[in-house]
Each structure stands twice: as structure tokens, then as C-alpha cells.
C-alpha positions as CSV (number, residue, x, y, z in Angstrom):
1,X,-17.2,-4.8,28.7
2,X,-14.4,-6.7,30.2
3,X,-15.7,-10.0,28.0
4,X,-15.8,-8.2,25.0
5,X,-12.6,-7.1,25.0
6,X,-11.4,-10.5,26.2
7,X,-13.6,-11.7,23.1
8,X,-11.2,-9.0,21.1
9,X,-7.9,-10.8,22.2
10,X,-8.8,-13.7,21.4
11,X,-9.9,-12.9,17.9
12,X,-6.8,-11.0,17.5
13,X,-4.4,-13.9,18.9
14,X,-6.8,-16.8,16.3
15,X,-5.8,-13.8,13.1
16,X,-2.5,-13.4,14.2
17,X,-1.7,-17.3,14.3
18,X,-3.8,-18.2,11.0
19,X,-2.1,-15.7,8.9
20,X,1.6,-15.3,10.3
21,X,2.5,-18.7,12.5
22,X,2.5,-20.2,9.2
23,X,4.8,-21.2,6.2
24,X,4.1,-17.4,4.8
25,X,6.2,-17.7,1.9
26,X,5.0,-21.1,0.2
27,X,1.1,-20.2,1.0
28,X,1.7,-17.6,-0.8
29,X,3.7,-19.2,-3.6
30,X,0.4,-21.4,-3.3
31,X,-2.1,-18.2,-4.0
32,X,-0.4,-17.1,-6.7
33,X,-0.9,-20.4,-8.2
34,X,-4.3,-20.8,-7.4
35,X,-5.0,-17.0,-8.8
36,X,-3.7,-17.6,-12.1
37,X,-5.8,-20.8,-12.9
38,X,-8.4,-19.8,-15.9
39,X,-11.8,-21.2,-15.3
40,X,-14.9,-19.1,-14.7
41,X,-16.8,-21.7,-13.0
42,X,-14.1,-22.2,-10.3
43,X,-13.2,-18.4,-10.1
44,X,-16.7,-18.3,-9.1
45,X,-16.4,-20.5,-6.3
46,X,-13.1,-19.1,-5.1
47,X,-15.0,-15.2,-5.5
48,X,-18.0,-16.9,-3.2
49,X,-15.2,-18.0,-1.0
50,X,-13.2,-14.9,-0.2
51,X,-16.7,-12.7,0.1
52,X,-17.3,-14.9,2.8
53,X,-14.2,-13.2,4.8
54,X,-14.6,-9.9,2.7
55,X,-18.1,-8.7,2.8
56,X,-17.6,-5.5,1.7
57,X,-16.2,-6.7,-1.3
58,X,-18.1,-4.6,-4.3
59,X,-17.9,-5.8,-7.4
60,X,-20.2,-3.9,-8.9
61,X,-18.2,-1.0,-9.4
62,X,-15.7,-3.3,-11.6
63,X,-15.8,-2.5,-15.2
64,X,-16.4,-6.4,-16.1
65,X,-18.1,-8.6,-13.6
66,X,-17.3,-12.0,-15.0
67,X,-13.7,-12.9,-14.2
68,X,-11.5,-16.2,-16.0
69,X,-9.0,-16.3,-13.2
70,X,-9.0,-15.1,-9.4
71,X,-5.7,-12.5,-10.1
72,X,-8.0,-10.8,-12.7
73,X,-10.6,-10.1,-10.0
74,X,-7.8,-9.2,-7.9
75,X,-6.3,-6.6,-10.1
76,X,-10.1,-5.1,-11.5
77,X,-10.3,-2.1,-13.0
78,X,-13.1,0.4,-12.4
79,X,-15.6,1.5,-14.3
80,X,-14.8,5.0,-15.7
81,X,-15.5,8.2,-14.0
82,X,-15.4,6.1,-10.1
83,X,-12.6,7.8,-9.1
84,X,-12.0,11.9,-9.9
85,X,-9.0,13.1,-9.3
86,X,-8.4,16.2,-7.6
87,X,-6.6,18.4,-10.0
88,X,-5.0,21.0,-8.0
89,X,-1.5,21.5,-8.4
90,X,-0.7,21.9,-4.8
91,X,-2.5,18.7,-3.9
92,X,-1.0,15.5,-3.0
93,X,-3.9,12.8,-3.8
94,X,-4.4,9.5,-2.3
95,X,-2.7,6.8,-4.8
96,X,-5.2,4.1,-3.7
97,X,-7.6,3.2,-2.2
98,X,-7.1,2.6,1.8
99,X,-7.9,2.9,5.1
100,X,-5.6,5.6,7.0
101,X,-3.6,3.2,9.0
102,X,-1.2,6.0,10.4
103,X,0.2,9.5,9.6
104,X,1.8,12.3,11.5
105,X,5.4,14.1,11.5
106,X,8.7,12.3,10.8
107,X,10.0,12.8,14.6
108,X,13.7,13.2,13.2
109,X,13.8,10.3,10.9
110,X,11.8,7.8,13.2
111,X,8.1,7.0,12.0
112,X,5.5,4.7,13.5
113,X,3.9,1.6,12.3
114,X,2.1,1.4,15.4
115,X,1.8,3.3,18.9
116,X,5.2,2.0,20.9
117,X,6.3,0.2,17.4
118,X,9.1,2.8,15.8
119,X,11.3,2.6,13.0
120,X,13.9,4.5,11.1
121,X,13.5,5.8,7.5
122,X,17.0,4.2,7.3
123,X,16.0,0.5,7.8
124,X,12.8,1.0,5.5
125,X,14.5,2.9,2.6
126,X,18.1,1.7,1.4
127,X,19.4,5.4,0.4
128,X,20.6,8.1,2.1
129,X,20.0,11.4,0.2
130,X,16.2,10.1,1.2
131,X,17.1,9.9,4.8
132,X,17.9,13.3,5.1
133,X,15.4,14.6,2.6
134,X,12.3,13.3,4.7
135,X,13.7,14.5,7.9
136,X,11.2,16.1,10.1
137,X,8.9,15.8,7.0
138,X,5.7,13.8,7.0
139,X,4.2,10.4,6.1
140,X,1.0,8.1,5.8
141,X,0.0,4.4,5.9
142,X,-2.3,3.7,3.2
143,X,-3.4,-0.1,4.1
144,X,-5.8,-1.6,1.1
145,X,-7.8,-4.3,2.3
146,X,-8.3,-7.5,0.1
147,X,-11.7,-6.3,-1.0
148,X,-10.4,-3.2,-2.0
149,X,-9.6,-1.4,-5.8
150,X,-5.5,-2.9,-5.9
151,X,-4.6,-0.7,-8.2
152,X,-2.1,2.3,-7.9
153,X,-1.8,5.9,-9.4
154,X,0.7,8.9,-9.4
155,X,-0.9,11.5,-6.3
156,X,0.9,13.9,-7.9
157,X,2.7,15.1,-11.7
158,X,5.8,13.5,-11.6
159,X,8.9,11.7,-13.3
160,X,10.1,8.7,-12.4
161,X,14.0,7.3,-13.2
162,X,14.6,4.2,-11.0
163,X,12.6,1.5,-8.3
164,X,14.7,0.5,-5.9
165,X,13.8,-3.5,-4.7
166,X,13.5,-4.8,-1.5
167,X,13.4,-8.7,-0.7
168,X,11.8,-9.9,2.3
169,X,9.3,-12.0,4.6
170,X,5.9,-11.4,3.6
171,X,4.4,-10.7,7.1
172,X,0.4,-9.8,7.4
173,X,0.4,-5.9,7.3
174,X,-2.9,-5.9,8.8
175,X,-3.5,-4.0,12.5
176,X,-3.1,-7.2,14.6
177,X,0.3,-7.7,13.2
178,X,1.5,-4.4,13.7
179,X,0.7,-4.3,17.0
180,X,3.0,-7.6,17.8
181,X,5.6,-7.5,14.9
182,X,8.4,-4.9,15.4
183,X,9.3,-3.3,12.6
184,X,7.3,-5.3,10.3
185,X,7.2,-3.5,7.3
186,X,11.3,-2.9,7.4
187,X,11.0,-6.9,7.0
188,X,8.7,-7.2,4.4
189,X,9.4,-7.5,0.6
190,X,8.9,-3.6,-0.8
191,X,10.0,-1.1,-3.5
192,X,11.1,2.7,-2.7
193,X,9.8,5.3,-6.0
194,X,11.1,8.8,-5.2
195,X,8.3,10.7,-7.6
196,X,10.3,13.4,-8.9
197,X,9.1,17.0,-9.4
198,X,9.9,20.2,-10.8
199,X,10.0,22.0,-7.6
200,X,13.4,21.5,-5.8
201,X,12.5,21.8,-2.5
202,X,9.2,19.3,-2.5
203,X,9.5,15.8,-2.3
204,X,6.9,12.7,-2.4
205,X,8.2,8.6,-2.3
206,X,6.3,6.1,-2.0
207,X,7.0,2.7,-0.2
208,X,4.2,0.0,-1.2
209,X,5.4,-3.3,0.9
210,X,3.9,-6.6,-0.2
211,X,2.3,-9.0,2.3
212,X,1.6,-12.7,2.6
213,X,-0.3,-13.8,-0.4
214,X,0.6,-11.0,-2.2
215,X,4.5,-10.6,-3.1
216,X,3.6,-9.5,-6.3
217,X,3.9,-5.8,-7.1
218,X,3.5,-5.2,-11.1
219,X,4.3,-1.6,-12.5
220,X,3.6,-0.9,-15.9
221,X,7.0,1.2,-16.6
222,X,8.8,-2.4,-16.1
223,X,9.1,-5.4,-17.7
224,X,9.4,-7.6,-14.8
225,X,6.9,-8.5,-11.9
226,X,8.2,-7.6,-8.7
227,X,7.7,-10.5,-6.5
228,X,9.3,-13.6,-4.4
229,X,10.4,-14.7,-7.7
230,X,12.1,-11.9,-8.7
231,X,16.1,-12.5,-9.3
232,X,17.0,-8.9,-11.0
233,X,18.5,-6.3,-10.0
234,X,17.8,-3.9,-6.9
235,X,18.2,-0.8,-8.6
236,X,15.9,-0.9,-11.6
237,X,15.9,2.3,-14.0
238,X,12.9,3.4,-15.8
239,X,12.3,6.7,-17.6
240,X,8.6,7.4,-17.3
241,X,6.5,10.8,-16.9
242,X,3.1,10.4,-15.5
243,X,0.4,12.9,-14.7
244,X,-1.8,12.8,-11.3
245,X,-4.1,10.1,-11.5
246,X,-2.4,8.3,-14.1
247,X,-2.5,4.3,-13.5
248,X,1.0,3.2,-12.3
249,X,0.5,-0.6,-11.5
250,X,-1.2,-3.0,-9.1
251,X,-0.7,-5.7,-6.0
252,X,-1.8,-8.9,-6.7
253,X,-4.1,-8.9,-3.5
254,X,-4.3,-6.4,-0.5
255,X,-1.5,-4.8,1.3
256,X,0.1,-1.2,1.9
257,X,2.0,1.9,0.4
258,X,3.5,4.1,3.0
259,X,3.9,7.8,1.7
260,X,6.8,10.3,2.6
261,X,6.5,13.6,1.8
262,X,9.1,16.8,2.7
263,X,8.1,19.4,5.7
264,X,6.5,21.7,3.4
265,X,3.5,19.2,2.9
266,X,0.9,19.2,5.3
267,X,-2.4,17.2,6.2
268,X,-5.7,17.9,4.7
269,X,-8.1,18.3,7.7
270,X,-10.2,15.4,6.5
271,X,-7.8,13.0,7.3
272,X,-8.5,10.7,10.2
273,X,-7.4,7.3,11.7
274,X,-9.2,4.1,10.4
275,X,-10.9,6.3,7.7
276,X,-11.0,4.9,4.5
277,X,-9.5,7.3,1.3
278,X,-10.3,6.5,-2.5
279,X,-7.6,7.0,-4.9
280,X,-7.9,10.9,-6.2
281,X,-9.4,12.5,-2.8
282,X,-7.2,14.9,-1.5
283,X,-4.3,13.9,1.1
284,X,-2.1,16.5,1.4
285,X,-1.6,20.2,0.2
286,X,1.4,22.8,0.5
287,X,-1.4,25.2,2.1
288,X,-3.4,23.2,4.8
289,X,-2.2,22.6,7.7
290,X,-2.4,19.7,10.6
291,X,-1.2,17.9,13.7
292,X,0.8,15.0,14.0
293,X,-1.5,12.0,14.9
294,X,-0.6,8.3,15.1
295,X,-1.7,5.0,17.0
């Protein structure tokens, strides 16, 4: 037992090194360079190559399976009817595809990435009227794995009228780093979208936070690409309605949306720790209730 787990460190420390001790932001200048090269033949190879670190990769769900350039296997879309989305008007849906990295009760405004690893809503989110609104509320960690579907939808019927940008470091957001990085995704490049509703008194946001080899964060409502590039403005407005389920953009590779949501919100009772969600399944509702859990 006790070599296993030393076997665990080890692993953990190796990870931790290979993917954050590193020059972070040009390896992942150099990814996004690689990704966009068209040729089918070396797509292939690169494809071979990553399924050799991501075996659950499952391309058979894609709706092409021959790819010109590594992003466009990044960014796949499904084939139709893979992901149904739970209708209900009083149900928050998952907006991707993820493994439930942490969720519980907004303790004030301090949330945690990790168990001993707090942070305030105030160093994560830029504004706040948000601050105060997701006090004692709830949120979730959605993390999406490099294997996984990379796209992103609206969990609820919504309007949204401005993405606020957030420059950073682009950190690892996998569990290894969270454990050893304080307040990592406060660091990392992100964008805040308050999803605006009719009802007054509900409220969902949602944070996604781009990681090393990602940095890229397209939504279809703008013209620009979100990424290390990116020399706009912070506050970006955009008038756009969407309905639940309705596609609102992608990461270039894996990484993480973290979702706030007011008090009145609670847990569905078949969410769990390290359990993986697809985009549509049920998250949250104004009528189930549930326990604040975390690492």
C-alpha cells in the first residue's frame, strides 16, 4: 500500500514538472501552431500520438472522422441526437462535458479549487454586483479532459450582453496542479458570462479558464478569438439570446468552466466527485436539494 502511494507521488511530482515547470506560454504558442497545420496524413500521426496519452479518446461519436488539421479534431462536433438536453425549465444542465472536479456552497464568497486551496469570488471575477449576487450561493468545477467533446452550450434559456476578459498564465488545471498551485484558476487566462434570465432573483455565470495549450476560447457571438493573442478590450458587448442546449463556442483543447449559480439553486442528487457529466444531463434544479461537498 505504502509503495503504491509512493508510486502515486511520484507520478504526480513527473505530471506536475512536465506540464507546469515549463515555458507554459510559448509551448502553447507552439500547439496552436502545430494544431492549425492542414495535412491529413500528419493529423493522423499527431491523432495516434495524443491517443497514446488519452485512451479514452472516442472518436467515433464525432460526426466526421477524418480530420485536415489537429484543432479541427480538437473542436469535433457530435453526431446528432448524442447529447439530449434536459428540457425542464427549472433545470440547470451541464454546459459540457466534464468530470465533476468540485461543487458545494459558496462559504460567504470563498470557494474551493481544492481541499485547503480557497479563493474569493472577488479575485476570480472582476465585478462586484457578482460578488454579492453569488454570496452563500453555489458553484461547480466542470474539468474537460483533452479527450473530451470541447465544445460549450447555454445550461439554461438565457440572454447574454457582455464577456468580460481575463489575461493570464496558462497553468495545468488538472488535479495535480490544484493540489500544489494556490489559487490557480484566479491566475489563469478566463472569461466571466453572467447568463441573464427572466427571473430576478435567479442567477447562473459561468467562468471557463483556459490552460496550457489551450488559451484559446472561441464564442460564436464574437468576432474575435479569445486567446494569448488577444489585444481587445476587457469588457466585450454582445447581444445574443440562446436557448438551453444551444451551442455557444469551444476551447481549442481541454480545460475547465466553473459555474456560479444564486442560493435558490440546489444540487441534483446524482452529482458526485470525479464523476463524469455530458453536456444536457441535469446539474442543478430550483427543487432538489443537496449538501455541500468538496475535495
Amino acid at each position: 500500500m505504502a509503495s503504491s502511494i509512493q508510486s502515486l507521488t511520484k507520478r504526480e511530482q513527473i505530471n506536475f514538472l512536465l506540464t507546469n515547470r515549463i515555458p507554459r506560454r510559448y509551448l502553447t504558442f507552439f500547439i496552436g501552431w502545430l494544431s492549425q497545420i492542414e495535412s491529413p496524413i500528419f493529423t493522423k500521426i499527431l491523432i495516434r500520438v495524443w491517443q497514446l496519452f488519452a485512451d479514452d479518446l472516442r472518436l467515433q461519436d464525432a460526426k466526421k472522422q477524418r480530420f485536415s488539421s489537429l484543432r479541427e479534431c480538437f473542436t469535433r462536433q457530435l453526431k446528432d441526437g448524442l447529447r439530449p438536453v434536459v428540457k425542464h425549465p427549472d433545470t440547470v444542465t451541464s454546459p459540457c462535458d466534464a468530470v465533476i472536479g468540485a461543487y458545494g456552497k459558496v462559504d460567504g464568497t470563498q470557494v474551493f479549487q481544492a481541499k485547503g486551496f480557497p479563493y474569493d469570488i472577488s479575485e476570480l471575477i472582476p465585478d462586484p454586483r457578482l460578488h454579492h449576487k453569488y454570496r452563500n450561493g453555489s458553484f461547480v468545477t466542470l474539468r474537460l479532459k483533452s479527450s473530451m467533446y470541447h465544445r460549450f452550450h447555454a445550461p439554461i434559456d438565457c440572454s447574454v450582453s457582455k464577456i468580460t476578459y481575463i489575461s493570464g498564465d496558462t497553468w495545468n488545471v488538472n488535479p495535480v496542479a490544484l493540489k500544489r498551485v494556490e489559487k490557480l484558476f484566479c491566475k489563469n487566462e478566463r472569461a466571466v458570462i453572467e447568463l441573464q434570465q427572466d427571473h430576478p432573483t435567479s442567477s447562473i455565470t459561468l467562468v471557463p479558464v483556459a490552460a496550457i495549450l489551450v488559451a484559446s476560447m472561441k464564442f460564436h457571438f464574437l468576432k474575435d478569438t479569445l486567446d494569448l493573442k488577444y489585444q481587445g478590450p476587457n469588457q466585450i458587448p454582445c447581444y445574443v439570446d440562446l436557448k438551453k442546449g444551444d451551442e455557444m463556442g469551444y476551447f481549442q483543447h481541454g480545460s475547465t468552466i466553473i459555474l456560479f449559480a444564486t442560493s435558490n439553486y440546489h444540487f441534483c442528487d446524482v452529482i458526485q466527485l470525479g464523476a463524469e457529466i455530458k453536456m444536457g444531463q441535469p446539474l442543478m434544479s430550483g427543487h432538489l436539494s443537496r449538501f455541500s461537498k468538496q475535495y
